[in-house]
N, C-alpha and C positions, 0 to 999 in steps of 0.2 A: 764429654760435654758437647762436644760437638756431632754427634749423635741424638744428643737432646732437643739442639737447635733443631738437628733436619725433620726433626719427627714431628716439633713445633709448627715449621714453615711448610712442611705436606699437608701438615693439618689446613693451614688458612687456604694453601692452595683447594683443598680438596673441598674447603668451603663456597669460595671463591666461582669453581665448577658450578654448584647448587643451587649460589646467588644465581648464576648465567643461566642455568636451567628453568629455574622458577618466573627469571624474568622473562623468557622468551616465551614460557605458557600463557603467561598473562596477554602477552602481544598477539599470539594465535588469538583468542577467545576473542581480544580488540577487533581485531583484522576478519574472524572469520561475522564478527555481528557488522562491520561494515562493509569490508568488499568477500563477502562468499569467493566468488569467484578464483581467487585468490590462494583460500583452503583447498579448492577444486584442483586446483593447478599442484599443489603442492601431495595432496593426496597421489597423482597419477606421477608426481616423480616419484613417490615413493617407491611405487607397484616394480620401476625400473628394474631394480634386483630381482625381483622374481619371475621377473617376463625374462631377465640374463638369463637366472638358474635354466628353466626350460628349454631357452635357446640350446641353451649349453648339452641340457640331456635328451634333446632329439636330435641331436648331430645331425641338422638340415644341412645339405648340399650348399644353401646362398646363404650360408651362416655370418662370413664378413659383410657383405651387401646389408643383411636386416641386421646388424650392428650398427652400421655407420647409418643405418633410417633408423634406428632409435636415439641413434645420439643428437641427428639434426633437431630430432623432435622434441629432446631434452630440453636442447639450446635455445627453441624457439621457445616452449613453456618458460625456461628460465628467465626470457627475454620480455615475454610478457609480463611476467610476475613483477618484475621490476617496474615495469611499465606503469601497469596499476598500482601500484603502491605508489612513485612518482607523482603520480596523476590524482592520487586523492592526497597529496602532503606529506607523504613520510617519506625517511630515506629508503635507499632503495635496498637496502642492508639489513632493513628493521627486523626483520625476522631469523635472523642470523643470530649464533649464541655469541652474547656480548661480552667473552673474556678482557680482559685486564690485558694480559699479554697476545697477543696476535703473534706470536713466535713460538711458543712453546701447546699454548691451547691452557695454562692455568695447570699444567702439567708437571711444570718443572724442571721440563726436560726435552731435547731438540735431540732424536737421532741418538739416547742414549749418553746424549753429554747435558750437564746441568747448564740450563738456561741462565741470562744473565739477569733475568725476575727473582730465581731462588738467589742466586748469588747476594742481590740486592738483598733479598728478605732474610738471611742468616744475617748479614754486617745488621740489621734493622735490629734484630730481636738481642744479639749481642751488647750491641751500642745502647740498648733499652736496659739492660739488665747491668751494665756498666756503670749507667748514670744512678740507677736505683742503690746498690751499691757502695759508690764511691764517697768516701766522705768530704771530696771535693767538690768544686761547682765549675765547670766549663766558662769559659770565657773565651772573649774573642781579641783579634790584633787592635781597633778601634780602640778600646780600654785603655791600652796602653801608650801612656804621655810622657813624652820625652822632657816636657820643660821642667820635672823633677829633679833633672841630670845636670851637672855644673857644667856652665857654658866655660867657663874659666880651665887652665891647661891645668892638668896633676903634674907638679915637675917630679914626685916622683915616680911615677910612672911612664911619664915624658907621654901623654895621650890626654883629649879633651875629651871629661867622659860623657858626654852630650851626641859627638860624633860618633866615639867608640860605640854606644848604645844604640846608636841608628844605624850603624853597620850593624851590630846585633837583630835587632827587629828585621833590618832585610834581609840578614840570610836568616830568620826563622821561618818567616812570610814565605820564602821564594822553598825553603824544607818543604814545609807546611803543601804547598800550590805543584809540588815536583816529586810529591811522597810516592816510594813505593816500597812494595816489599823487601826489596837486598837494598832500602838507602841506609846510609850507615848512621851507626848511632853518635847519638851527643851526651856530652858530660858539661852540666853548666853548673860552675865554682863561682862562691862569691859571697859575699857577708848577708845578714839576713835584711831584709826587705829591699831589695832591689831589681825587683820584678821577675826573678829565675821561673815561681812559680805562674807568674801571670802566663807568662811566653812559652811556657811548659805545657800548660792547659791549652792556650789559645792554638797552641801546634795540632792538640788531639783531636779537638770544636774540628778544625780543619780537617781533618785526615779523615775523621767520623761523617763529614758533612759528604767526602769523597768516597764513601760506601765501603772502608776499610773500616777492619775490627779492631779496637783500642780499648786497653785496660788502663785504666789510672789510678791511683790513691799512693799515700805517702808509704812508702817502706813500713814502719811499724805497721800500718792497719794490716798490709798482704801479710805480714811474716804472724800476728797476734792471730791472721784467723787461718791460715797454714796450719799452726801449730795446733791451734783449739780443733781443727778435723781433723789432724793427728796423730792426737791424743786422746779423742773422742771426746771433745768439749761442746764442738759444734759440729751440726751435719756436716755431710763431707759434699761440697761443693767445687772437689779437683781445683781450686784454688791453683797450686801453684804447674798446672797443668796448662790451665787455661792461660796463666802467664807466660808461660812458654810457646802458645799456639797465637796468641796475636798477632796481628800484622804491625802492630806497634806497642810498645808497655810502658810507661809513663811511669817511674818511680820516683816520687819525688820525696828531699829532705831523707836522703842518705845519711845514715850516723847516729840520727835523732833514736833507731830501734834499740828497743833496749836486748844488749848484746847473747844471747846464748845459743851452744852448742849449732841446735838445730834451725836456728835463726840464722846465723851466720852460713851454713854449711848449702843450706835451701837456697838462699842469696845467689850463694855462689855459681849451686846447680844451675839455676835460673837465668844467671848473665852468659854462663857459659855454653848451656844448649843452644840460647837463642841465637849466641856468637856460631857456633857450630851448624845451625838451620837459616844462617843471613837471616835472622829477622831484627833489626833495628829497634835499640832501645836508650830511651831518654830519661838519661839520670840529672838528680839537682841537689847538690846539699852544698852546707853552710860552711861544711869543714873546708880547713885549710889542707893542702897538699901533705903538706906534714903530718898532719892530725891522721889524714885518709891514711898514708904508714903508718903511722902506728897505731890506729885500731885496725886495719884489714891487712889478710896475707900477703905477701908479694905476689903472689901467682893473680890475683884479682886486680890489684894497684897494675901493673904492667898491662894487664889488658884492657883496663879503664884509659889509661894514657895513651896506649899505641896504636887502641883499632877504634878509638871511639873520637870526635871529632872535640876538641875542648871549648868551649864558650867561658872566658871570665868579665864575669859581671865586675861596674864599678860605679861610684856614687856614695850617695849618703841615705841613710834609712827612709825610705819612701814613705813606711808605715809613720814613723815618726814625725816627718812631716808635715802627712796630711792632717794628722792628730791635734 
């Protein structure tokens, strides 16, 4: 998949070149109907290369000397050209091909390493194909309202879940604002409507908004079209490849999939590579700790509790509520 992207993002680059190309013809034909002079000047830098080559194949005697008098003379045309364009309103640059990125040239690349334009433009087309996708909708931290939360203490929790929740929200926010690749993942437990999924999403809007790559939808959706590419139900869209290659996965509403074989097994693969390649993943469901035993293996329970960071939500049905 990620193959797909770059083949994508050379494309616009390569477009991008074309735009710059064509616009800079337009501004010649501008430039030479009002200052000629200007095209005059630019014509005889051209000639430069070829007055080099000759220099070059009559191996004259004062060959550094009539170098350095060509170069002055470059410098001075070049200095004029500026001049006059200056002088009739435009910038001095106007004729210069006007890339996007001034680092790479629209190239994609600095010196053989990928620029930080492509970098941006992969996270872009990913993050675009995530959203089209996901059967979730993004949201942000603002959304989310604490005076749902009882101000009043849980004695049996012995925690005021109003405060507990606002500690929640700030270490999501500051997740969210300090995200990188090796940050480690979170597991948010806690009865349903209590905003796991809001603070779930609202973390991705963020991370996404940071030019990192992010998958999101509920468990069930990933594992039903997993298995439908498969099985050959649906095209194969390396689904759980792509889940693995994120810079962040968002699976939300753990439990709710309906349980088989290679649903289960795929899960597994997928928490575990990620664990294995440091990339951070954020899980949410409704179950209880107990329940998460006994529907999943030990070897997956142990690694959700030990190496993943626990968030428990508390309150009263938010959905219900606002309803």
């Amino acid at each position: 998949m990620k193959e797909y992207y770059l083949s994508k993002a050379l494309s616009i680059l390569e477009s991008r070149r074309g735009e710059a190309e064509i616009l800079r013809g337009r501004r010649e034909m501008e430039i030479a109907d009002r200052i000629p002079e200007v095209m005059e000047i630019r014509r005889r830098l051209a000639m430069t290369s070829v007055e080099l080559s000759k220099l070059i194949l009559r191996g004259q005697a004062d060959f550094e000397e009539t170098l350095e008098k060509m170069r002055r003379e470059n410098l001075a045309l070049q200095q004029r050209e500026k001049e006059l364009l200056l002088k009739n309103g435009y910038p001095a640059d106007y004729l210069e091909l006007a890339y996007q990125c001034k680092l790479c040239h629209d190239t994609g690349y600095v010196k053989g390493t990928p620029c930080r334009c492509l970098d941006r433009l992969l996270s872009q087309l990913a993050a675009q194909d995530a959203k089209k996708e996901s059967t979730l909708t993004l949201t942000d931290f603002s959304g989310f309202s604490l005076q749902y939360y009882p101000s009043q203490k849980d004695l049996r929790r012995n925690i005021v879940p109003r405060e507990h929740m606002e500690e929640l929200l700030r270490f999501c926010k500051n997740y969210a604002e300090t995200f990188s690749v090796h940050a480690k993942g979170i597991l948010m437990l806690g009865e349903t409507g209590l905003g796991k999924t809001h603070l779930s999403l609202a973390i991705a809007n963020r991370v996404m908004e940071r030019e990192y790559t992010v998958l999101y939808d509920t468990v069930s959706v990933f594992m039903d079209r997993a298995e439908g590419e498969r099985f050959g139900r649906l095209p194969d869209r390396d689904t759980l490849g792509r889940m693995m290659a994120a810079d962040l996965l968002v699976l939300d509403d753990l439990g709710a999939e309906y349980a088989s074989p290679f649903g289960t097994a795929s899960l597994y693969r997928v928490i575990d590579t990620r664990l294995e390649r440091k990339r951070p993943t954020l899980i949410s469901t409704n179950l209880t700790v107990a329940q998460l035993q006994t529907r999943y293996e030990n070897r997956l329970i142990s690694r959700l509790f030990s190496l993943f960071t626990t968030l428990t939500f508390v309150g009263k049905d938010i959905r219900q509520m606002k309803a």
